[in-house]
SEMI-774864 format. One line per field, with one value per residue: residue number from 1; chain; x, y, z of N, C-alpha, C in turn. Coordinates in nm, 3 decimals. Layout:
BEGIN
seq NUM | ...;
mol A | ...;
n.u X | ...;
n.v Y | ...;
n.w Z | ...;
ca.u X | ...;
ca.v Y | ...;
ca.w Z | ...;
c.u X | ...;
c.v Y | ...;
c.w Z | ...;
//
This chain:
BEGIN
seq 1 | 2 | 3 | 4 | 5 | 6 | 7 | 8 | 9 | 10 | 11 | 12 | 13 | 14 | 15 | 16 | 17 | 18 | 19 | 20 | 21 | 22 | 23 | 24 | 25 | 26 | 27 | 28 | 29 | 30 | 31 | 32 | 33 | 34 | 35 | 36 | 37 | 38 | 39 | 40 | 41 | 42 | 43 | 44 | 45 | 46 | 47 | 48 | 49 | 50 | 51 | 52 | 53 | 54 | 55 | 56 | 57 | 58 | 59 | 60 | 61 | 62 | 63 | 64 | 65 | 66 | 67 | 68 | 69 | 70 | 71 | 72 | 73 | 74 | 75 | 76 | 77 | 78 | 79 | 80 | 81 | 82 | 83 | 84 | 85 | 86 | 87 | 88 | 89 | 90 | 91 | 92 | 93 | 94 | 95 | 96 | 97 | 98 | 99;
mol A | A | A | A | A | A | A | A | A | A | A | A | A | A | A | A | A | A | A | A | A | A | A | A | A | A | A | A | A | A | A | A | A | A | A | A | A | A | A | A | A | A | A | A | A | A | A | A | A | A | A | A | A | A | A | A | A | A | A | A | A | A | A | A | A | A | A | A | A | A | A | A | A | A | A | A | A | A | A | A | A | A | A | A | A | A | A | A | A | A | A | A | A | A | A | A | A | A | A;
n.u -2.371 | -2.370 | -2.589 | -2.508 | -2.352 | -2.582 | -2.776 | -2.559 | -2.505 | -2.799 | -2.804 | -2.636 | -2.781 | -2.979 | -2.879 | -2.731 | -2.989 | -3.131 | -2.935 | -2.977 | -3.181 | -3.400 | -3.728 | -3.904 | -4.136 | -4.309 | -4.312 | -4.131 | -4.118 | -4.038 | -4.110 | -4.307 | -4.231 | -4.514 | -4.510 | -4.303 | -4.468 | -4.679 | -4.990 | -5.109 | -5.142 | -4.999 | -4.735 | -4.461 | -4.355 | -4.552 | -4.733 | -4.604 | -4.553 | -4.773 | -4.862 | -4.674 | -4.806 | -5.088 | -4.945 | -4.842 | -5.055 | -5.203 | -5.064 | -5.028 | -5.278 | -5.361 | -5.416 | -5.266 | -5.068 | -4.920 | -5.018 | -4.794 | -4.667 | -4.516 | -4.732 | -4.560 | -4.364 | -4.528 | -4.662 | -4.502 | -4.382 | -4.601 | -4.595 | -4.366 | -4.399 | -4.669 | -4.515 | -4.344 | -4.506 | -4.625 | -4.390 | -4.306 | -4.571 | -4.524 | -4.311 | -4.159 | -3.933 | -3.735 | -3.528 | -3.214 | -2.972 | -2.618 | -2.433;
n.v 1.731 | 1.386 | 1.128 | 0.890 | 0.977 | 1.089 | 0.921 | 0.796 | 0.970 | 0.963 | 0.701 | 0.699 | 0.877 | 0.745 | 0.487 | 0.670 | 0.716 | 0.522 | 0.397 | 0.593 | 0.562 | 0.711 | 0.803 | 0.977 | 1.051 | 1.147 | 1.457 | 1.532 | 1.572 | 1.449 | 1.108 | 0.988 | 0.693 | 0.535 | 0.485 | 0.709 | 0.923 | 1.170 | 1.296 | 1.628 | 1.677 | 1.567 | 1.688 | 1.849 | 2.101 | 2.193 | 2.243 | 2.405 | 2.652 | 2.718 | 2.740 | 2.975 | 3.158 | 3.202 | 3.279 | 3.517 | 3.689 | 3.700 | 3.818 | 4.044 | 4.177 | 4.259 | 3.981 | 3.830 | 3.970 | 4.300 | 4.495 | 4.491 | 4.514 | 4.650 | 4.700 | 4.662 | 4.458 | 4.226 | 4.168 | 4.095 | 3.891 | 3.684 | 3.675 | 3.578 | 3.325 | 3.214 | 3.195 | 2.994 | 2.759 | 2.681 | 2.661 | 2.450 | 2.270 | 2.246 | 2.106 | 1.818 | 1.670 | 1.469 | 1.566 | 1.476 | 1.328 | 1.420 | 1.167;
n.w -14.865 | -14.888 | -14.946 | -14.833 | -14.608 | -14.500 | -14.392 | -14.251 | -14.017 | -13.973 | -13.838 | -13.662 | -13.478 | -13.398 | -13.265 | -13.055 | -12.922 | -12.883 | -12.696 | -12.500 | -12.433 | -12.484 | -12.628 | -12.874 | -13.037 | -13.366 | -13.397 | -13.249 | -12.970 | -12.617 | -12.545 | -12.265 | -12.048 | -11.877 | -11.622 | -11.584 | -11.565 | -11.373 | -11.243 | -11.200 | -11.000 | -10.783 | -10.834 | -10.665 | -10.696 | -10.825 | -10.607 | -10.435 | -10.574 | -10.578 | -10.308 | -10.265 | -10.415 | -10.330 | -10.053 | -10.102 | -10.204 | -10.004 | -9.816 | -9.939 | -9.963 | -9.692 | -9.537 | -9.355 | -9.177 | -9.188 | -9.475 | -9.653 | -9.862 | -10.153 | -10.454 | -10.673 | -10.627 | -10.567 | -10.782 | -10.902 | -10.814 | -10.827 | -11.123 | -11.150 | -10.974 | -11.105 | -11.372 | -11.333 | -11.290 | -11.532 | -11.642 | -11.553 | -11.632 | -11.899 | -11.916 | -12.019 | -11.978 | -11.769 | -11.460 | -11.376 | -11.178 | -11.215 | -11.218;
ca.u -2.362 | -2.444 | -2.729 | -2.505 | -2.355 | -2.664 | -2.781 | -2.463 | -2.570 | -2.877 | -2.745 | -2.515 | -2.860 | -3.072 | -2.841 | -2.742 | -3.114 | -3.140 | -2.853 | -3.017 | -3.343 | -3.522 | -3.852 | -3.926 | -4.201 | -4.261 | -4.300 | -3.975 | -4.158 | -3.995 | -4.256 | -4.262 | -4.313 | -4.630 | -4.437 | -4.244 | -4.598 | -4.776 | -5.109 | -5.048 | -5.160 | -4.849 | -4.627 | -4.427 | -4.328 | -4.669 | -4.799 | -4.475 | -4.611 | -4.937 | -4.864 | -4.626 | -4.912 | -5.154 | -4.930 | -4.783 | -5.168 | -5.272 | -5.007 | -5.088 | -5.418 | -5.324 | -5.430 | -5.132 | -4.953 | -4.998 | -5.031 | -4.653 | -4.600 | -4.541 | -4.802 | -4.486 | -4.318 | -4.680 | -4.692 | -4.383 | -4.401 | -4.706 | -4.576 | -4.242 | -4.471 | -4.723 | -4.394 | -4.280 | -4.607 | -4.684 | -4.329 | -4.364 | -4.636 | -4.491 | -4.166 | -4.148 | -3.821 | -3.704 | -3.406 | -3.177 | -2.843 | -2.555 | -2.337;
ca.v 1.605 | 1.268 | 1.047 | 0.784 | 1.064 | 1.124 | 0.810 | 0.730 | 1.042 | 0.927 | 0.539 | 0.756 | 0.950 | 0.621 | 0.483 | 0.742 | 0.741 | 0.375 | 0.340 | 0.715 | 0.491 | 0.803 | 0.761 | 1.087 | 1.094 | 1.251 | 1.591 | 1.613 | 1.567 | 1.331 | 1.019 | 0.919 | 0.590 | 0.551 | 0.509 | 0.831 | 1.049 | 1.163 | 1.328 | 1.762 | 1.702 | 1.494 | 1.735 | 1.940 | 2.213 | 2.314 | 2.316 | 2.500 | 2.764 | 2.751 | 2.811 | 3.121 | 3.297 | 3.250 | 3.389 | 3.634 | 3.733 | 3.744 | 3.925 | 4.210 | 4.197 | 4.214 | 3.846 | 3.783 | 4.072 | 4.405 | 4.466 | 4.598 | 4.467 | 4.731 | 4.658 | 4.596 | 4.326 | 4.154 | 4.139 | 4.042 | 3.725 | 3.653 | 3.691 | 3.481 | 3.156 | 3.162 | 3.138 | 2.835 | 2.712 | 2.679 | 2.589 | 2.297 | 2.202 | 2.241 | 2.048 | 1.673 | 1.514 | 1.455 | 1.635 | 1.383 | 1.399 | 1.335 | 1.088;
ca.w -14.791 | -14.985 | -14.903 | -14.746 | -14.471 | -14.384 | -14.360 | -14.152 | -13.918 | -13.895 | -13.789 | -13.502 | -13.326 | -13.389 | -13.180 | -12.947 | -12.872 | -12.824 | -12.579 | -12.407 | -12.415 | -12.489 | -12.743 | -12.938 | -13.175 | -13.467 | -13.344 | -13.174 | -12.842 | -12.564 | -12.484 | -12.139 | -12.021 | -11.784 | -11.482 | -11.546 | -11.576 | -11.298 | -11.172 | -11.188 | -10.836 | -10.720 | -10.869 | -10.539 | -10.777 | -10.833 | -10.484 | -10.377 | -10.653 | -10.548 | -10.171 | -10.251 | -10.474 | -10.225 | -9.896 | -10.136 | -10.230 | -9.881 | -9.715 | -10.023 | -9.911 | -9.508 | -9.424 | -9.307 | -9.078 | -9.202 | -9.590 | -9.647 | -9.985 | -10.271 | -10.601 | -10.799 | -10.593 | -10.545 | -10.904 | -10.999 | -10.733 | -10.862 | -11.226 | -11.130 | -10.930 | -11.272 | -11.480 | -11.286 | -11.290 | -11.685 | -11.732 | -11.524 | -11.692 | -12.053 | -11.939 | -12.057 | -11.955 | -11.623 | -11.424 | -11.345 | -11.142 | -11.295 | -11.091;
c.u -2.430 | -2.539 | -2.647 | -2.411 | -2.470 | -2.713 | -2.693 | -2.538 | -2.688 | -2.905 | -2.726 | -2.686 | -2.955 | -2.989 | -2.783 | -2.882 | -3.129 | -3.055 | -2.912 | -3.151 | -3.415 | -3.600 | -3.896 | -4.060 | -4.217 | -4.265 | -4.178 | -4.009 | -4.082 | -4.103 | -4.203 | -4.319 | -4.432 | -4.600 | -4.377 | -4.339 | -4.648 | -4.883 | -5.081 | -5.062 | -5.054 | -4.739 | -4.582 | -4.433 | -4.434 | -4.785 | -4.678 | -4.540 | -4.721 | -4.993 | -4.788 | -4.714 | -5.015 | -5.075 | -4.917 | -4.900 | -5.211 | -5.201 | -5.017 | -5.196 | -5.449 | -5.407 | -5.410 | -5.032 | -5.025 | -4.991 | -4.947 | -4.602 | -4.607 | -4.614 | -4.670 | -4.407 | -4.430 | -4.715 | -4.558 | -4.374 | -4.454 | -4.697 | -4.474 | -4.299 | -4.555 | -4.618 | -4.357 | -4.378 | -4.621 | -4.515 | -4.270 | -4.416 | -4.654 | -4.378 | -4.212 | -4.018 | -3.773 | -3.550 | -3.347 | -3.018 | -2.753 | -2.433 | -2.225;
c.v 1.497 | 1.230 | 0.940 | 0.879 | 1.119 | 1.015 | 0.772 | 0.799 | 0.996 | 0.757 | 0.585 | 0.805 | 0.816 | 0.522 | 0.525 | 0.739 | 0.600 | 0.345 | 0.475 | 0.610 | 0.577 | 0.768 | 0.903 | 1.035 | 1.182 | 1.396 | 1.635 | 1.600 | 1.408 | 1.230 | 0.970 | 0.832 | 0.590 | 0.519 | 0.638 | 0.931 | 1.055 | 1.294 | 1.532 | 1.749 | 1.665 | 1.564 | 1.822 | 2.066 | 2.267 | 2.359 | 2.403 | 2.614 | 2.809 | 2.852 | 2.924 | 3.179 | 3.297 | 3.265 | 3.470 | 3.731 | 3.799 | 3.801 | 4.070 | 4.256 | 4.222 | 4.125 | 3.817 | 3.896 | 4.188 | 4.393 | 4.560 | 4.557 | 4.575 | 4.622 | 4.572 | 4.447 | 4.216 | 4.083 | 4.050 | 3.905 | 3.658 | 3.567 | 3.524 | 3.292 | 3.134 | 3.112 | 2.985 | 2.753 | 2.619 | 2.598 | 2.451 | 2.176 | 2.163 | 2.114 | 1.870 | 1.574 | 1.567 | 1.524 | 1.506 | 1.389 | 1.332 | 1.258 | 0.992;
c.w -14.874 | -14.920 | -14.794 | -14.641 | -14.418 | -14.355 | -14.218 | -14.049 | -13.839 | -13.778 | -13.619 | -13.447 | -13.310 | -13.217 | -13.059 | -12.883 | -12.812 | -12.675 | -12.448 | -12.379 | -12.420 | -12.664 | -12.784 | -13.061 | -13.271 | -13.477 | -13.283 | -13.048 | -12.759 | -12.491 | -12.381 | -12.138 | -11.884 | -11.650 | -11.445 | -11.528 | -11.467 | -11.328 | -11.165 | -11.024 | -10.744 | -10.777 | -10.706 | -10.617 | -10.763 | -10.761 | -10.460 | -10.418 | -10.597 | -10.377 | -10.181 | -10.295 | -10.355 | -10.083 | -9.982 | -10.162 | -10.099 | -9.833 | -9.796 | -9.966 | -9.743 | -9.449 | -9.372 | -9.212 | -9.139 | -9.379 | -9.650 | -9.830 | -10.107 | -10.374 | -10.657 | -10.762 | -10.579 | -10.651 | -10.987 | -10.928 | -10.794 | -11.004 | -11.208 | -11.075 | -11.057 | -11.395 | -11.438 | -11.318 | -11.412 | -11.712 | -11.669 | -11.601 | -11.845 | -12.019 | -11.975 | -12.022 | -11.785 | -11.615 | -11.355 | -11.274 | -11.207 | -11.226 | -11.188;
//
């Protein structure tokens, strides 16, 4: 590929990015603007998470009714709300519908 196809290429995502209005720095990471960021605390997602590990904890533990839960499903809940959790808190761009 010559210098001036990539060049061009790089013309085409410069502007694909411009008209996406998304800001990437040099890491490859997507920068949000300070309206789009919030607080981990105002996220729903990661109370949602938070309230299944703890019933799913306490009904293992019989807090909650009797304590019917096999080890492995207990763990794997557990496993499955920490996954959501972390990749929550890794994610950087917004879900957006597409209309």
């Amino acid at each position: 590929m010559s210098q001036k196809d990539k060049d061009q290429v790089l013309r085409h995502i410069e502007e694909a990015m411009d008209i996406a209005e998304v800001k990437i720095n040099s890491k490859g990471e997507t920068k949000m603007s300070e309206e789009e960021k919030k607080s981990w605390y105002e996220s729903k997602t990661l109370w949602i998470n938070a309230v299944g590990i703890g019933l799913l904890v306490a009904k293992y533990f019989g807090l909650i009714g009797e304590a019917d839960i096999p080890a492995e499903y207990a763990v794997t809940g557990v496993v499955a709300f920490v996954a959501n959790i972390i990749l929550r808190i890794i994610t950087s761009k917004k879900i957006t519908s597409s209309k």
